[in-house]
C-alpha positions as CSV (number, residue, x, y, z in Angstrom):
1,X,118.9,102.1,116.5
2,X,117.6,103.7,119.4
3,X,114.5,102.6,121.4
4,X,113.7,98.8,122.1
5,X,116.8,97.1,122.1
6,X,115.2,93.6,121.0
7,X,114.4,94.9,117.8
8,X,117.6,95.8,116.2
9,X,118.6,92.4,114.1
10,X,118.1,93.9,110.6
11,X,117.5,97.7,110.9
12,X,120.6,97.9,112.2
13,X,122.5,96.5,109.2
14,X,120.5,98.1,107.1
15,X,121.2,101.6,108.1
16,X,125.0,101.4,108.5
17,X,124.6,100.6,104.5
18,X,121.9,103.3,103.7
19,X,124.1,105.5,106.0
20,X,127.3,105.1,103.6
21,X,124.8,105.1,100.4
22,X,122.2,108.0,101.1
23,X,124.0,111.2,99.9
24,X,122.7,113.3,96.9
25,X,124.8,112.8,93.6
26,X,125.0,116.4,92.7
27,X,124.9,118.3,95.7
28,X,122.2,119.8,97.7
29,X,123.0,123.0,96.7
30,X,124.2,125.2,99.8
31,X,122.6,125.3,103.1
32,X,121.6,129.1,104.0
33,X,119.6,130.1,106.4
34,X,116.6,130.5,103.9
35,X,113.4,132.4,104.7
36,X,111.2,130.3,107.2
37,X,108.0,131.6,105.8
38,X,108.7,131.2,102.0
39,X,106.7,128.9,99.9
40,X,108.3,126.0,97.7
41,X,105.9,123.9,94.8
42,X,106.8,120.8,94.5
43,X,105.5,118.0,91.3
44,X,103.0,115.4,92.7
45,X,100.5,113.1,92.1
46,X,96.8,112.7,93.1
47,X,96.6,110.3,95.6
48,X,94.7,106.7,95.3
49,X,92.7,107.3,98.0
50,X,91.6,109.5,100.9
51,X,94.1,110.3,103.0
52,X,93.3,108.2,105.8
53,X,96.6,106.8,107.6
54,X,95.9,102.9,107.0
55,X,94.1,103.6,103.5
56,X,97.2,105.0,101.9
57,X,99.9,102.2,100.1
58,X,100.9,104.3,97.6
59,X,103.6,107.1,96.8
60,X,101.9,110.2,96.5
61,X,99.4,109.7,99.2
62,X,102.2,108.8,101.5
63,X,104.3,111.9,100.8
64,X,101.5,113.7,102.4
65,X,101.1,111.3,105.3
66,X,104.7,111.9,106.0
67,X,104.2,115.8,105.9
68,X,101.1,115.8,108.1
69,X,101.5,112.5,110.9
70,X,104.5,112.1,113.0
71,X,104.2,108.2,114.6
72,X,105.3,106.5,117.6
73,X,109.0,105.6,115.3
74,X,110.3,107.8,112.4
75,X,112.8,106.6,109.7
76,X,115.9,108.5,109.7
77,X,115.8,110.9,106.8
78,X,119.8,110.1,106.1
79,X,119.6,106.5,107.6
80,X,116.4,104.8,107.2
81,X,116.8,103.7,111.2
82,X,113.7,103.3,113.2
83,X,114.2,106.1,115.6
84,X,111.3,106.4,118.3
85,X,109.0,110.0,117.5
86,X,106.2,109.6,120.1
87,X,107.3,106.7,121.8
88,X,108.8,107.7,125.0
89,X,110.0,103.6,125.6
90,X,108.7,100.7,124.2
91,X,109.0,97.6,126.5
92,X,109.0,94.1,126.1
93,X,110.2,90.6,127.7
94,X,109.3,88.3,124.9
95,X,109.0,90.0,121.8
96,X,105.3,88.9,121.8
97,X,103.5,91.7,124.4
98,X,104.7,95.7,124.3
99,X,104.2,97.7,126.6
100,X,104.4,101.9,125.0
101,X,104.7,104.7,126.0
102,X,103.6,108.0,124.3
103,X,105.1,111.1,125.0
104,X,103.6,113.7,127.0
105,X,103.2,117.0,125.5
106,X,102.4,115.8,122.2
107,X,99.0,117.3,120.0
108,X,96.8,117.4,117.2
109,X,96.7,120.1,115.1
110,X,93.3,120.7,116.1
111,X,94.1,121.4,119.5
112,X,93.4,117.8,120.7
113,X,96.3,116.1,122.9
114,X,97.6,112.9,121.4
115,X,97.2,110.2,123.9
116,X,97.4,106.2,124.3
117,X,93.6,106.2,123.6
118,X,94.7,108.0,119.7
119,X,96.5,105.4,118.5
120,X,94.4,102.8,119.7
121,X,91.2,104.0,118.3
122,X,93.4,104.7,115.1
123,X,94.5,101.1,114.8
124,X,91.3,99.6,115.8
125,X,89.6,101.5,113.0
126,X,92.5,100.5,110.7
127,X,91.8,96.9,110.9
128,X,87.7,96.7,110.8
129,X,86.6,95.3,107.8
130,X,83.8,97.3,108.0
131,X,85.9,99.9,107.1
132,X,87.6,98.7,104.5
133,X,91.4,99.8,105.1
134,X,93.8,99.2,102.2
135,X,96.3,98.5,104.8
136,X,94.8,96.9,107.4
137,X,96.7,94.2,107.0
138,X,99.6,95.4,108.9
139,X,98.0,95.1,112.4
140,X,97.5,91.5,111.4
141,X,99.6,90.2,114.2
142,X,97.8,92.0,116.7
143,X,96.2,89.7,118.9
144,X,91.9,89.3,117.9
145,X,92.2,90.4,114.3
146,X,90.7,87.2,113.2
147,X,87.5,88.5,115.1
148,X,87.6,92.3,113.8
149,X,88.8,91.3,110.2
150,X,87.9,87.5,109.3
151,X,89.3,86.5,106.0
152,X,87.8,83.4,105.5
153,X,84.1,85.5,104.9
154,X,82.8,84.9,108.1
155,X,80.9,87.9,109.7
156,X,83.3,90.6,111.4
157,X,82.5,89.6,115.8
158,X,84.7,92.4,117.2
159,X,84.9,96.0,116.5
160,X,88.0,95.9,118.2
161,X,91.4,94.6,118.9
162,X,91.6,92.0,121.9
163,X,95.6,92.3,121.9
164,X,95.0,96.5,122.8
165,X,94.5,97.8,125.8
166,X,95.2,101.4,127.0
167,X,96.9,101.2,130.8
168,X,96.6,105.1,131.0
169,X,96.4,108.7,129.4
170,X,100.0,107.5,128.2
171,X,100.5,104.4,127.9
172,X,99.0,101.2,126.3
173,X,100.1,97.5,125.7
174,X,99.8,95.3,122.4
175,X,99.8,91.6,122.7
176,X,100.6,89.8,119.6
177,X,99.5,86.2,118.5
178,X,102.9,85.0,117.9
179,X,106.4,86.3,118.5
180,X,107.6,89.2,116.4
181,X,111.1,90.5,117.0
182,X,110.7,93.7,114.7
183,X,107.4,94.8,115.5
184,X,108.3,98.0,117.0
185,X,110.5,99.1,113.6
186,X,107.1,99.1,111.8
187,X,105.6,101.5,114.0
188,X,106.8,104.3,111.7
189,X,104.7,103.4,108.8
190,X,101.6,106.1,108.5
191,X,99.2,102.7,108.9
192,X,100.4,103.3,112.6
193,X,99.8,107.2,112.7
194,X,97.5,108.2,115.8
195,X,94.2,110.0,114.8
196,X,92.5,112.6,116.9
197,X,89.2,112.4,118.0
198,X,87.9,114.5,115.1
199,X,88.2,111.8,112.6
200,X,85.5,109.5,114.3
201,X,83.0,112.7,115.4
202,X,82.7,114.1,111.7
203,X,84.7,111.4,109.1
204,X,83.2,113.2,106.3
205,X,84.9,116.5,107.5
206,X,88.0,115.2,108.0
207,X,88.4,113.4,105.5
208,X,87.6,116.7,103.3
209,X,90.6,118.6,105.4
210,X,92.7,116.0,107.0
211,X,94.0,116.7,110.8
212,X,96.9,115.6,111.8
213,X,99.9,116.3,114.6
214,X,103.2,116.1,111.7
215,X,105.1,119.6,111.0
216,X,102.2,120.6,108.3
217,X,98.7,121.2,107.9
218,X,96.1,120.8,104.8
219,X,95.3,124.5,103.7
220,X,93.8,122.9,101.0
221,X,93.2,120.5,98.1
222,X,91.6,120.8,94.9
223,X,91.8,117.6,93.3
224,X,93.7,117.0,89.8
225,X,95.4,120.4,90.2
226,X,97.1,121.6,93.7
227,X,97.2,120.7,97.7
228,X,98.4,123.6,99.8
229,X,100.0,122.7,103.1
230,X,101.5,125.5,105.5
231,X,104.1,124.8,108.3
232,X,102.2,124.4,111.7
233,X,104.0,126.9,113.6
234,X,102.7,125.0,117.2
235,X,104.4,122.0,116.3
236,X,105.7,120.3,119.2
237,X,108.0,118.1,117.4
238,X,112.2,119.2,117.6
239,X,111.9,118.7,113.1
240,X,110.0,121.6,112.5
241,X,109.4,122.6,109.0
242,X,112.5,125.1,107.5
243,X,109.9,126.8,104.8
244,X,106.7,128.3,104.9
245,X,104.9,125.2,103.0
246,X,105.0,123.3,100.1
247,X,102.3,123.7,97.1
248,X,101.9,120.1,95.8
249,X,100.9,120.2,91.8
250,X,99.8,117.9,89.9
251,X,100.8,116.9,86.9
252,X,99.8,113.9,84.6
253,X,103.2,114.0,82.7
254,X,106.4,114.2,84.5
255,X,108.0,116.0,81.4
256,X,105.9,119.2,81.7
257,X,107.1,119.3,85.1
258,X,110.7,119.0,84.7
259,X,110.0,122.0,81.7
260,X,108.5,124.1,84.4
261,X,111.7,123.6,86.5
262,X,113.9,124.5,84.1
263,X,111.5,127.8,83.3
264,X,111.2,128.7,86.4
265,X,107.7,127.7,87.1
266,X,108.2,124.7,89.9
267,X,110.7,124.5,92.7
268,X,111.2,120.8,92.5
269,X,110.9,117.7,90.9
270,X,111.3,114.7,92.1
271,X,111.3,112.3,89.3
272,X,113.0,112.9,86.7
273,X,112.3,111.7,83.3
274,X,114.0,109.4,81.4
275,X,113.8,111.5,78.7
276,X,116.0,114.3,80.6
277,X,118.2,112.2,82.3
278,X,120.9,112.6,79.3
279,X,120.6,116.1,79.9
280,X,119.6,117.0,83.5
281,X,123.6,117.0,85.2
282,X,124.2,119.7,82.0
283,X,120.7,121.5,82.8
284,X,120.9,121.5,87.2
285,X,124.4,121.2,87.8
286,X,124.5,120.7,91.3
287,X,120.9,121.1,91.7
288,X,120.4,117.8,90.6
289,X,120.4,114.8,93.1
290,X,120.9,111.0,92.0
291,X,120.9,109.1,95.7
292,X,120.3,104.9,96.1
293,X,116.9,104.2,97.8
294,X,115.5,101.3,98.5
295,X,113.3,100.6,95.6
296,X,112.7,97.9,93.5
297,X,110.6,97.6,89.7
298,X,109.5,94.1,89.0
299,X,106.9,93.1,86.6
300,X,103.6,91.0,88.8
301,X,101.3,88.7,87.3
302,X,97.7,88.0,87.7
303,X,97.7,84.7,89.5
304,X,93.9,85.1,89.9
305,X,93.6,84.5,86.0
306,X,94.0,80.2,85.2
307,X,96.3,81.2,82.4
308,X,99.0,83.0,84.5
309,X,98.4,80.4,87.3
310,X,98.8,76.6,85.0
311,X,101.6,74.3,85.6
312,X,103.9,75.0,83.0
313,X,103.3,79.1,83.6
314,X,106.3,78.9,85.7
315,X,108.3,78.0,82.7
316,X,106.7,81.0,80.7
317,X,107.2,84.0,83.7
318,X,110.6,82.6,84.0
319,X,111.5,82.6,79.5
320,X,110.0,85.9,79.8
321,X,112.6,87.4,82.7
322,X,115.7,85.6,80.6
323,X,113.5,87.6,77.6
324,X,114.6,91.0,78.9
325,X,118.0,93.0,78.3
326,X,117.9,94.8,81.7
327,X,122.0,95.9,80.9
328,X,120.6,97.5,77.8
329,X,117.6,99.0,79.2
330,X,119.0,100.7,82.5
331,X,121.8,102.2,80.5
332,X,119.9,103.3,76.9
333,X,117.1,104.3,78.9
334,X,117.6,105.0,82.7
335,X,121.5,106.5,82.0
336,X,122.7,104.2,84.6
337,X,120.1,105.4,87.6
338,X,118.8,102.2,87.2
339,X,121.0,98.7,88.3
340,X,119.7,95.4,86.6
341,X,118.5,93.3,89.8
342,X,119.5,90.3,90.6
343,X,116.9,89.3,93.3
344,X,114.0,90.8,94.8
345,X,114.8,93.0,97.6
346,X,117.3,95.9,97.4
347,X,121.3,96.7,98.2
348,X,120.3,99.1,100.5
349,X,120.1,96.6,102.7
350,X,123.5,95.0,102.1
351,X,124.4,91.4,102.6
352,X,124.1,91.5,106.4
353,X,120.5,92.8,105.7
354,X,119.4,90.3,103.8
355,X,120.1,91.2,100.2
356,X,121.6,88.3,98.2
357,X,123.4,89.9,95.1
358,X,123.2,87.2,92.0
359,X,120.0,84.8,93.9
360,X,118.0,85.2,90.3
361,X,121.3,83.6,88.7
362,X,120.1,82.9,84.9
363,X,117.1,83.7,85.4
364,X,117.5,87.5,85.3
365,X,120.0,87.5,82.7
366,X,119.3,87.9,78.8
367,X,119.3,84.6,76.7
368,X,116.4,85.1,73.9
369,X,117.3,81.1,72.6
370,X,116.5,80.0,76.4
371,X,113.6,82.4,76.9
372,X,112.4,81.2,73.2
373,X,112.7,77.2,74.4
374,X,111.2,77.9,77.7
375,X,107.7,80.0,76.8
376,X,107.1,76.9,74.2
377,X,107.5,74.3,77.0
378,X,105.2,76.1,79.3
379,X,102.7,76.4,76.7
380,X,103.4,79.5,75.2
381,X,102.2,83.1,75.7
382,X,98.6,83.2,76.9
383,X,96.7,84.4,73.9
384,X,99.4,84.5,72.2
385,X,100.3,87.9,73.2
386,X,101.3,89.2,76.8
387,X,100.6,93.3,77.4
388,X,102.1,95.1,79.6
389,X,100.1,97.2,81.8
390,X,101.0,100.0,83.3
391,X,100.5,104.0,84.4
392,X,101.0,106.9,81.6
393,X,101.2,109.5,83.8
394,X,104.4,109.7,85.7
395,X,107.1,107.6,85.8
396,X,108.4,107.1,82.1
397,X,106.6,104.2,82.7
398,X,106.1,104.2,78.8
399,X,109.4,104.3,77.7
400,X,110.8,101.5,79.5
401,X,107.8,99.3,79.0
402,X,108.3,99.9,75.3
403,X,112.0,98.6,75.3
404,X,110.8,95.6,77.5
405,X,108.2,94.6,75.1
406,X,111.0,95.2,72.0
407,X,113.2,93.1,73.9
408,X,110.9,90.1,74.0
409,X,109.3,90.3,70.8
410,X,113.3,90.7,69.4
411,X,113.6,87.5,71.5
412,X,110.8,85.5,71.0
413,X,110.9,86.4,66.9
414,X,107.4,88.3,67.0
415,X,106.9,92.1,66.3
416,X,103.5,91.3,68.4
417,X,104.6,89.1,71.1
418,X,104.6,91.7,73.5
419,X,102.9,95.4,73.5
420,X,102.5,97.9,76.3
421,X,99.1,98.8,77.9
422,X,99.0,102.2,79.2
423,X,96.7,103.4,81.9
424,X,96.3,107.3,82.3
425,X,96.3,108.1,85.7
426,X,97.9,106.5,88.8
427,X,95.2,106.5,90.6
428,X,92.7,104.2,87.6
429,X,96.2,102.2,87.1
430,X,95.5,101.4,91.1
431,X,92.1,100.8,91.0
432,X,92.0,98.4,88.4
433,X,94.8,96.2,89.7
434,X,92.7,96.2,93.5
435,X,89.7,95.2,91.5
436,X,91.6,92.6,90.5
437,X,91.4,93.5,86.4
438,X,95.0,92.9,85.1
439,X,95.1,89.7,82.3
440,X,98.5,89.7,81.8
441,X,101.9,91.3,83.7
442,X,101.9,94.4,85.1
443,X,104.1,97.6,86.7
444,X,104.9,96.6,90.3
445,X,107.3,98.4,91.1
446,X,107.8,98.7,95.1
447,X,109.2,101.5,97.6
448,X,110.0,99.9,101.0
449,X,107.8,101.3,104.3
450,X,110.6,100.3,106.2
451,X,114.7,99.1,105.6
452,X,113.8,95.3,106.1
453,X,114.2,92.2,104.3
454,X,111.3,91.4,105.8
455,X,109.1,94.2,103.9
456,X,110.3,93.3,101.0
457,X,108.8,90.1,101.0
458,X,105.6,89.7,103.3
459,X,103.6,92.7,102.1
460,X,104.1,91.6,98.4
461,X,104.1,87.9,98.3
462,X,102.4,86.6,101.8
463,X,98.8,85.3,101.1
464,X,96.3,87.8,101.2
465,X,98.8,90.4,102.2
466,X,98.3,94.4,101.7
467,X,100.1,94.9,98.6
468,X,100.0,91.1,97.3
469,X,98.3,92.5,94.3
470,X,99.1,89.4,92.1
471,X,97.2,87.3,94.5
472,X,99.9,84.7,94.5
473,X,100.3,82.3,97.2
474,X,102.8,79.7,98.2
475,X,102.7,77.6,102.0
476,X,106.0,77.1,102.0
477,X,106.8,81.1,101.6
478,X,104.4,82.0,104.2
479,X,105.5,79.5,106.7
480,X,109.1,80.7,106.2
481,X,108.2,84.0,107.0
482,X,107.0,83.3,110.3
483,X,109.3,81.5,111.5
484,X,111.4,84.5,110.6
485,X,108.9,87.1,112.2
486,X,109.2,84.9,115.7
487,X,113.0,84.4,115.3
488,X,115.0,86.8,117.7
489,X,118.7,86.1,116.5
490,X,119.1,88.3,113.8
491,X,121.3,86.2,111.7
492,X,118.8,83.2,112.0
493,X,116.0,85.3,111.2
494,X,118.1,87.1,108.2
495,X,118.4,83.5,106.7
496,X,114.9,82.4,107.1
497,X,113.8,85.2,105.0
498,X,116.4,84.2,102.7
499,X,114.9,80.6,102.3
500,X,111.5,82.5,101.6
501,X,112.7,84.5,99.4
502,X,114.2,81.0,97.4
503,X,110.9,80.3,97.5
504,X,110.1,83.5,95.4
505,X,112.8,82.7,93.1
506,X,112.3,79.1,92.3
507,X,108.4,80.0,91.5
508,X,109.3,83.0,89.6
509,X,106.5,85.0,91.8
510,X,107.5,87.7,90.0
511,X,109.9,89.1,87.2
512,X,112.8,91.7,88.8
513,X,113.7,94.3,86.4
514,X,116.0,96.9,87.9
515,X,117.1,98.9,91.5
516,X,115.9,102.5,91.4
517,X,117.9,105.0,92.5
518,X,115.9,108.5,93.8
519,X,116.4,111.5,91.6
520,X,115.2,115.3,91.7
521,X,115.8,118.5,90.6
522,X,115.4,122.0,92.0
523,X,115.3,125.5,91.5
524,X,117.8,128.3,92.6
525,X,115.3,129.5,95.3
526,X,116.4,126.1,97.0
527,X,119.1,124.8,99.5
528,X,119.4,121.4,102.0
529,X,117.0,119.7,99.5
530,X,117.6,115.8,100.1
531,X,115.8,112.7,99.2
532,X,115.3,109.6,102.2
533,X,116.2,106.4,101.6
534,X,112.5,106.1,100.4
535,X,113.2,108.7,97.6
536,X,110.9,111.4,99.0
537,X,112.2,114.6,99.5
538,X,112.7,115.7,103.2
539,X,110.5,118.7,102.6
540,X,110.5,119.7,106.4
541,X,114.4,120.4,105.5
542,X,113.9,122.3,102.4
543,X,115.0,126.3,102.7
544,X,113.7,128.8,100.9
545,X,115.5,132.1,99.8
């Protein structure tokens, strides 16, 4: 870790692991010099939303966010440490007020110099209700977010942030409401991203060609087919793209994609379907990478609906976890890039990071007579029939919801017990769980913002928070987790989190199904191709020949 030396308890654990962990299983293929105005095409989704910085919680917008923003802290591409970007220092005497500064020299793509005033305004905007940020929850702890984002339906009072102030062209200070030892290893998250003045002056236009100060610019976007991005070639930054730009295509079925890869049609993909995975180390050789990232699959569950929220529903979510043959699945299915989990965070973080190999104990192992005996005594499957919803479009999402659902009805005794219920695109899938439509258990599967036990756990299970898409809610979880937010000894706060994630467990908050490793493939045209510890290729690093 570099930067604020208060802030180091986990990060710091958890990058000496992802250090040893993050290398590519088959190579990255050479390293020439490449030709720095090529073109590589890449698979991708369509994104949820539009691209604005604090609307974006998913994948494939966030690929782009990372392409076009640069923050005050980047993640390490090989390490996942917060290393600062556009913070020159960030200062602090009790973990509870920062004082930043941004580095001079720094600007927009449009021209416009990023300043103290950009991210301000950019955060401010980020949590207004009135504007309706998917993740405005992360500047919760900034001091007058009550007033700007009221949760308990009372009318928004503040169109701005009490705990921001801006001290100069260069430097501002944030004041939270309550101790927070990492705060400043959050500030590479793209809810953080500065925004140039352009944004507020014509939002419409923007958001039709989004500006931003990262390596790469928006040449152009059609949506359900391609986005264009070209390197900026006035980038200030020292990680200046490699290539000439990256064509994003879209595709609705990651098979197709990995078909054009092998034909010669598309540069890179980086998921790779199950149903390849037998055959892609024969297919790519060395062209095809297999690295541990920190991402977790679980199964979330509607605890807005009374039947997924009853007393004995507990009993049910937990018979249906013992239900599933994760050994089976991850190896018939996933060919070993998949590890059955064993508690809710990842081992990218290792044990001094929080992870706690085995926490799920029987819970998380198959025993169809104990899964069979506890669904009865918690009253049985809702309906009579649980369906498991989920995205068709990328993923394999089908395949291994398929051999979930076999596994339980082979369980339970019932050829109907359990069937899957496909959604075609991401971006429906999405919208439909944040309208809050889902009767029964869910894909939830999570790729950390940052390498923290801590986002494992808040941003999924914390009331009301940003990605808490099952709506559950537990007082003893959340008052564990601050505690553990204000806690500056690492190993204290460490085990606090570890108490809350108990909490998870003993509630069975959600079902763990397997730790995802990142995989791609490539084309010949392509060297120093390498996925983060986030599984997103580092496209800035990509070379073209």
């Amino acid at each position: 870790m570099r930067g604020a030396t208060h802030a180091k308890w986990a990060a710091s654990a958890a990058a000496m692991v992802l250090a040893a962990t993050a290398c590519g299983g088959g190579g990255d293929g050479g390293g020439g010099s490449g030709d720095t105005g090529a073109v590589l095409s890449a698979s991708w989704g369509d994104p949820q939303n539009p691209l604005e910085p604090a609307n974006t919680n998913e994948v494939q917008g966030g690929k782009v966010l990372d392409m076009i923003f640069r923050s005050l802290k980047r993640y390490n591409p090989e390490t996942g440490a917060a290393e600062d970007m556009l913070a020159e220092k960030i200062d602090t005497s009790d973990s509870q007020t920062f004082t930043i500064t941004v580095k001079s020299g720094w600007t927009f793509s449009n021209g416009e110099k990023v300043t103290a005033q950009s991210f301000v305004d950019a955060w401010n905007y980020g949590a207004s209700l009135k504007n309706n940020q998917r993740n405005a929850y992360f500047f919760g702890y900034i001091e007058g977010y009550d007033k700007v984002h009221p949760e308990d339906g009372s009318k928004q009072s503040a169109d701005t942030l009490s705990g921001l102030k801006v001290v100069n062209g260069q430097t501002f200070t944030v004041k939270l409401t309550q101790k927070f030892s990492t705060f400043p290893d959050t500030l590479g998250y793209p809810a953080f991203a500065p925004l140039p003045q352009a944004f507020f002056d014509d939002h419409a236009g923007w958001l039709s060609k989004p500006v931003g100060n990262g390596p790469y610019t928006i040449d152009s976007y059609q949506k359900g087919s391609q986005m264009s991005l070209r390197k900026w070639d006035a980038y200030p930054g020292d990680d200046k793209a490699e290539n000439g730009g990256v064509d994003l295509k879209v595709y609705t079925d990651n098979n197709t994609a990995y078909t054009d890869l092998l034909a010669g049609n598309l540069d890179l993909v980086d998921d790779v379907p199950a149903s390849q995975l037998a055959n892609v180390q024969n297919d790519l050789g060395d062209r095809y990478l297999n690295t541990p990232a920190g991402i977790i699959q679980t199964l979330a569950f509607p605890f807005y609906d009374p039947e997924w929220n009853t007393s004995g529903s507990q009993k049910v979510r937990t018979g249906l976890s013992m239900a599933i043959n994760r050994d089976q699945i991850t190896k018939t299915i996933f060919q070993n890039t998949r590890t059955p989990a064993t508690d809710w965070t990842s081992p990218v973080l290792g044990t001094d990071g929080g992870f706690q190999d085995g926490l799920c104990g029987d819970a998380c192992k198959y025993n169809p007579d104990e899964a069979k005996k506890l669904i009865q005594e918690g009253g049985g499957l809702p309906g009579g029939q649980v369906k498991i919803t989920y995205n068709a479009d990328t993923g394999s999402h089908k395949q291994w919801v398929d051999a979930v659902c076999n596994s339980i009805n082979n369980a339970l005794g019932n050829t109907e017990a359990c069937v899957g219920n496909p959604v075609g695109t991401f971006a429906d899938f999405r919208t439909q769980i944040t309208d809050q439509k889902m009767s029964g258990p869910f894909r939830a599967g999570w790729q950390m913002d940052y390498p923290l036990i801590q986002n494992f756990l808040q941003p999924l299970y914390y009331t009301n928070a940003s990605s808490n898409d099952g709506k559950w809610s537990n007082k003893e979880f959340d008052s564990l987790v601050n505690q553990a937010n204000a806690e500056t000894d690492q190993g204290k706060a460490i085990q606090i989190f570890q108490q809350a994630e108990g909490v998870v467990r003993d509630n069975m908050a959600a079902i763990p199904l397997w730790y995802q490793n990142g995989s791609a493939g490539f084309s010949e045209r392509l060297s120093n191709v390498k996925l983060n510890p986030f599984s997103v290729p580092v496209y800035d690093e990509i070379k073209v020949s």
